[in-house]
N, C-alpha and C positions, 0 to 999 in steps of 0.2 A: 213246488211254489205255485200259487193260482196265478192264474192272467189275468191280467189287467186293463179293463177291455179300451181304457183312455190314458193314451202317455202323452210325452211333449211333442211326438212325432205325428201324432192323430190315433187313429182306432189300429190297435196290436193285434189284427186277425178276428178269426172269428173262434168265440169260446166252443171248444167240443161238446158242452152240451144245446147248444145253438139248432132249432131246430131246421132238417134239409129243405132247401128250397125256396127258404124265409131270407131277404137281405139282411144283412149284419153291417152297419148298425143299422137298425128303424130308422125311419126320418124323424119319429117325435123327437129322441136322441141328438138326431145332429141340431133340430130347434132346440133343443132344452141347451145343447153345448154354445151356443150363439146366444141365448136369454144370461147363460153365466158368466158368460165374457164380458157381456153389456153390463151386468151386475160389478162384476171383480174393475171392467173400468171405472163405473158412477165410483166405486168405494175408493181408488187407489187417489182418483179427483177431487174428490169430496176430502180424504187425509193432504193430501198435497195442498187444496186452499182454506184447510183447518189450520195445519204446520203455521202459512203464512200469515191467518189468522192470528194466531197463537203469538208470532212473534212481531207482529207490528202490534200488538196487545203490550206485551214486553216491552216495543220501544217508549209507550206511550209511557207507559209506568217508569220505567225510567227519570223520561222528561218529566213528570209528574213530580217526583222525587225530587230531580236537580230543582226544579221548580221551587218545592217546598224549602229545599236547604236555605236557597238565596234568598226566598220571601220571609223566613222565618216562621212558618206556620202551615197550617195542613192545607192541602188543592180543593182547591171550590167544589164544592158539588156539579157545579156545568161542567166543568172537567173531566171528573167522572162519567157522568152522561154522558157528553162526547167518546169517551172510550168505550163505552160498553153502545152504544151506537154504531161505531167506526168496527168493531168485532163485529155486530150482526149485521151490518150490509155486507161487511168481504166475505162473511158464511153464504148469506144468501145468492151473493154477487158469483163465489164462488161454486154452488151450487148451481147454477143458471148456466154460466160456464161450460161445468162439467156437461150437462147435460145437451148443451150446444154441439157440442165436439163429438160426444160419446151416440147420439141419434144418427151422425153422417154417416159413423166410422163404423155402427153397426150393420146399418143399411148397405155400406159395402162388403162388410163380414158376409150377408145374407144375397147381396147380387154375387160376388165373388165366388159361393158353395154352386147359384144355378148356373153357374156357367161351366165352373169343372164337370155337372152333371150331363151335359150339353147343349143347356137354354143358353145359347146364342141373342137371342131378344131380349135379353136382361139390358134394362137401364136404371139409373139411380139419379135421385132427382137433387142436384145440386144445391147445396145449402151449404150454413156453418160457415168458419172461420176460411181467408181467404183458402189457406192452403189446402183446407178439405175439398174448397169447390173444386179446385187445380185436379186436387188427385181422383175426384171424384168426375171429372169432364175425361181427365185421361184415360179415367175406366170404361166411358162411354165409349168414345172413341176406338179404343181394344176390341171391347163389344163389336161394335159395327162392323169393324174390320172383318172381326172372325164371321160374323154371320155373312158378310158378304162372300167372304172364302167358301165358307160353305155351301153359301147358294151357287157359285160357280164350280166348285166340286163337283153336287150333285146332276148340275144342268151338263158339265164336260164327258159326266159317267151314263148320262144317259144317251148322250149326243153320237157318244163312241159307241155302246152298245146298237144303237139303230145304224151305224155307217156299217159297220161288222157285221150284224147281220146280214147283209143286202148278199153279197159276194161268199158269205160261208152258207145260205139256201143256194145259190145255183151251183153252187160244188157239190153239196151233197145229195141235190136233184140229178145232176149230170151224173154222181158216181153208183144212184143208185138205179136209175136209168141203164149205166152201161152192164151194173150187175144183174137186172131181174131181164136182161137182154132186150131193152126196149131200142136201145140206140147201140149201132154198132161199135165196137170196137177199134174206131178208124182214128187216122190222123186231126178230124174235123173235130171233134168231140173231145179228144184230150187236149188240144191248143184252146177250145172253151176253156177247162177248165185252166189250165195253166195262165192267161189271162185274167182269170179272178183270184189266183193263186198272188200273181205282179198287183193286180189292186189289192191285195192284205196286206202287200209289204211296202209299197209306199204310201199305205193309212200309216200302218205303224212308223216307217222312219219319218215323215213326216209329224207326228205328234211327237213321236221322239226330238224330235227336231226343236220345237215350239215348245217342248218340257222344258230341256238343257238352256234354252233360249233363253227363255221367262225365269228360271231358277238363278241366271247372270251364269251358268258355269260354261257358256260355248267359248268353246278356246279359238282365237282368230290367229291369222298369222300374217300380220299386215307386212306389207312391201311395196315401193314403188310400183305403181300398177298402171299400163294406162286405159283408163273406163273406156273409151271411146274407141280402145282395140277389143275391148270384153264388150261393147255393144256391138260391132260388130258381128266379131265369132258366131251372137246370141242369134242375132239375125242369120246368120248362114245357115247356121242351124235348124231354123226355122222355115226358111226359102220353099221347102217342097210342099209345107204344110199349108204356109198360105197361098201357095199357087195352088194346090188342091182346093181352097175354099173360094178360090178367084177374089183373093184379096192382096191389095199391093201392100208391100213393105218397103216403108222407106228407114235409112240411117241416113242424121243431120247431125254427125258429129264429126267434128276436127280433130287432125291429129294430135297426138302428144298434150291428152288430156289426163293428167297422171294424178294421183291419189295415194296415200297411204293407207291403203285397204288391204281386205284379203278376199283376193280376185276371183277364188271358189264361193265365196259366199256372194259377190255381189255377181256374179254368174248365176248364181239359185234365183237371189232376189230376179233379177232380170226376166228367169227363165220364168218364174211365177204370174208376174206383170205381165210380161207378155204371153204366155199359156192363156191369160184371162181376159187378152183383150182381144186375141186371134177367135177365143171362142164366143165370144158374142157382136163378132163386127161381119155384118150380113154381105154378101159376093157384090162386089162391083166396091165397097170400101178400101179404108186405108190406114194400118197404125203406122204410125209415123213417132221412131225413137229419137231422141236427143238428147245431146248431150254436151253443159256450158260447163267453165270453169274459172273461176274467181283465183284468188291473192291466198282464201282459209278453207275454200269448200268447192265440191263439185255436184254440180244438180243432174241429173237423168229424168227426163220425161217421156211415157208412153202414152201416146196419144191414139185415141182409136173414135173413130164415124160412127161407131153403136149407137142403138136406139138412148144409153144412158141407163140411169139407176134414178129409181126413185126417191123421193127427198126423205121418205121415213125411213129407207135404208140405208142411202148414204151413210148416215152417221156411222154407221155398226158394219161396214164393210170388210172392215179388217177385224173383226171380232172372228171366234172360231165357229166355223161349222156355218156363217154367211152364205146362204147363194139364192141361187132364183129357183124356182119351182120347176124351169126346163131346166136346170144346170146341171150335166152327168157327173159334175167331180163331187169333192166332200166338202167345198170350203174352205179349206184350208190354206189355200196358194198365198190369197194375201195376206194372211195373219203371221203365215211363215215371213215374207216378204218384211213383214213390218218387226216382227222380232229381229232380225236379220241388221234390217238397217240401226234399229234401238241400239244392239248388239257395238256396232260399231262409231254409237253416241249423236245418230244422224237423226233424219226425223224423215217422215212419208206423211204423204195428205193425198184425195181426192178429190176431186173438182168434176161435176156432173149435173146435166140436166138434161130430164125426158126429153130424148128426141135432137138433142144434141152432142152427141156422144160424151167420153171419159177421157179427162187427163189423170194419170197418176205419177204423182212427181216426188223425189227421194233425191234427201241431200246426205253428202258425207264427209264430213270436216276432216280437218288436216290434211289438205294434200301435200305433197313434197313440190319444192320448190323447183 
């Protein structure tokens, strides 16, 4: 049996005598399958307001008829006129129609093919009967979405390849350094590389992190918690780091500041926030955590004396791969931070001005009572 190169399913393969290397089908094919459709619609609208044509034709002759019985005598010739009138505006009328409808609905046939091909830029210019616009604005919309996906696809796939790279060159400097005997084979040199070995794996669980995040699949496991015992801890934690950089740390939080959180996660978020504020608050500074609590929610502020963030970055702080031109991390801190809190249906904002330092403050609903 031969193939059939157009079923109801779309194009059945490619014919064996198809020649290698050629796409199956051509595109003049998929235009010419798009011009037929538009055809087979004008025709099925054009019979559909004939039909109705035809039989308000019908009804007229009828009335015509009844007309006649009761009068006793034949229908005026206006009459006539009138029907064979009233037939050729609803053709026309109905033609007009068709063509109304069947121009929108091609025009999305034809964005609808560039898009499965992967023109994302497709738009379709709104016309026609209300409901075409509707479908035809929603198709916009789609559009938009997907190219915006895609452009942040692409910009996520490049952003990661330059962070990876940075840390897989001084590995494979250092390993091939220790091989052609340039650097000894000492403790100094493999703790190098073991070090860039630790930054590959928190890029990765770190975007791991911000995937599962963004995707809505991070599983929380909320419990009475109290924040202002996990501000704390966060700060003890940190005590040596900022005395190293001769900056003070203060907690202004009261006890028995409880939440129904999951206290690993807003330990990250914490740990992030302040990661980011320890690193750009200059010696003789001060972050300063706190931490209030309402009746539905609990606020956490990090507050830090840094010079501040400019206004054209501000905005894009918590975006991925954010930082400053001196900054040794990847960016990533608060964007984690901000899925994090999302996660837990809270919200985070910064507050900044050159030379006045950062507040960055994170709310999280539902506490326990």
């Amino acid at each position: 049996m031969r193939e059939r190169p157009w079923g109801r399913g779309g194009w059945q393969g490619r014919p064996p005598w198809w020649p290698e290397g050629e796409p199956f089908p051509p595109p003049e094919w998929r235009r010419g399958h798009r011009m037929q459709f538009r055809r087979r619609y004008l025709f099925f609208a054009f019979v559909a307001f004939l039909m109705f044509g035809l039989l308000m034709s019908f009804l007229v002759f009828v009335l015509f008829q009844a007309f006649t019985a009761l009068a006793g005598g034949p229908p005026h010739p206006i009459f006539i006129a009138l029907a064979v009138l009233f037939v050729f505006f609803a053709l026309t009328g109905g033609m007009r129609g068709a063509q109304r409808i069947a121009r929108p609905v091609g025009d999305l046939v034809d964005a609808a093919e560039r898009v499965r091909e992967g023109d994302y830029s497709t738009r379709v210019r709104e016309r026609g009967p209300r409901e075409v616009r509707s479908l035809a604005s929603a198709f916009n919309s789609m559009s938009a979405r997907l190219e915006q996906s895609e452009s942040e696809r692409r910009r996520l796939l490049a952003d990661v390849t330059h962070e990876l790279r940075t840390p897989l060159t001084v590995i494979q400097g250092n390993i091939e350094a220790l091989i052609d005997g340039v650097h000894p084979a000492d403790e100094s040199h493999f703790r190098a590389i073991l070090d860039e070995t630790k930054v590959l794996s928190r890029l990765i669980d770190d975007l791991r992190t911000i995937s599962v995040a963004e995707a809505g699949a991070l599983t929380l496991h909320r419990e009475p918690t109290d924040v202002a015992e996990v501000a704390r801890d966060v700060a003890a934690a940190f005590e040596t780091t900022a005395n190293a950089h001769g900056v003070a740390l203060v907690v202004d939080a009261p006890p028995a500041t409880s939440g129904e959180v999951d206290p690993i996660r807003v330990r990250e978020v914490l740990t992030n926030v302040l990661t980011n504020a320890l690193r750009y608050t200059p010696r003789g500074g001060t972050v300063r955590i706190g931490v209030s609590a309402t009746e539905r929610e609990v606020t956490v502020v990090v507050a830090d004396t840094g010079p501040g963030i400019a206004p054209d970055v501000l905005p894009h702080v918590f975006e991925r791969f954010t930082r400053s031109a001196d900054s040794p991390g990847a960016g990533l801190g608060l964007a984690i931070a901000k899925s994090l809190v999302a996660a837990h249906g809270g919200t985070i904002e910064a507050k900044s001005a050159p030379g006045q330092g950062t507040d960055i403050r994170f709310t999280l609903p539902n506490p326990s009572p």
